[in-house]
N, C-alpha and C positions, 0 to 999 in steps of 0.2 A: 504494500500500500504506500502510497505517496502522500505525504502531508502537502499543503499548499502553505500554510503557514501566513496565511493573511492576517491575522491580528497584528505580524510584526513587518506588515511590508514597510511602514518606514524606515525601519531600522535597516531593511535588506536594500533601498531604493537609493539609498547612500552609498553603496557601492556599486563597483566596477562590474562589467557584466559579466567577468570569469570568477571573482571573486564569490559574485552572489550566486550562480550556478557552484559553485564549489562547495557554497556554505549550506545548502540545500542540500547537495547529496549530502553533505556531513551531517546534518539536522535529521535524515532522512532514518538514514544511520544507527543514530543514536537512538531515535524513537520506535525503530523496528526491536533493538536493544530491549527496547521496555525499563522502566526504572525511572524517567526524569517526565518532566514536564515539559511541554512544547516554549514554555518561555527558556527554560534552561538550557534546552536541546538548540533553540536555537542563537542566546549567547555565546555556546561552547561552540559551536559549529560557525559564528564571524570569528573569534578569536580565533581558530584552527585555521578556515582559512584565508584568514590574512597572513599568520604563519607559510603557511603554501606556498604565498602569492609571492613575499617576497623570499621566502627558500627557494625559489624557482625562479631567479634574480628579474623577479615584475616590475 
């Protein structure tokens, strides 16, 4: 299942559009994982991948 994750599109709309595709599969991720919440899942998942972004010299 895919979350859309609309309650936090601002938060994702502020990012780059590799970034926010990135953060999404990682949010996606987490929440298939079970355990967190969709706000959590999807903090952890900008902070990952921004990580990414620039480990993969963005």
């Amino acid at each position: 299942m895919n979350w859309i994750f609309e309650n936090f599109k601002p938060a994702l709309d502020g990012l780059t559009p590799q970034v926010r595709q990135k953060a999404l599969e990682i949010a996606n991720q987490l929440m298939e994982q079970g355990g967190t919440s969709e706000e959590k899942a999807i903090q952890q998942a900008i902070v990952e991948a921004d990580e990414w972004f620039y480990d993969s010299d963005g």
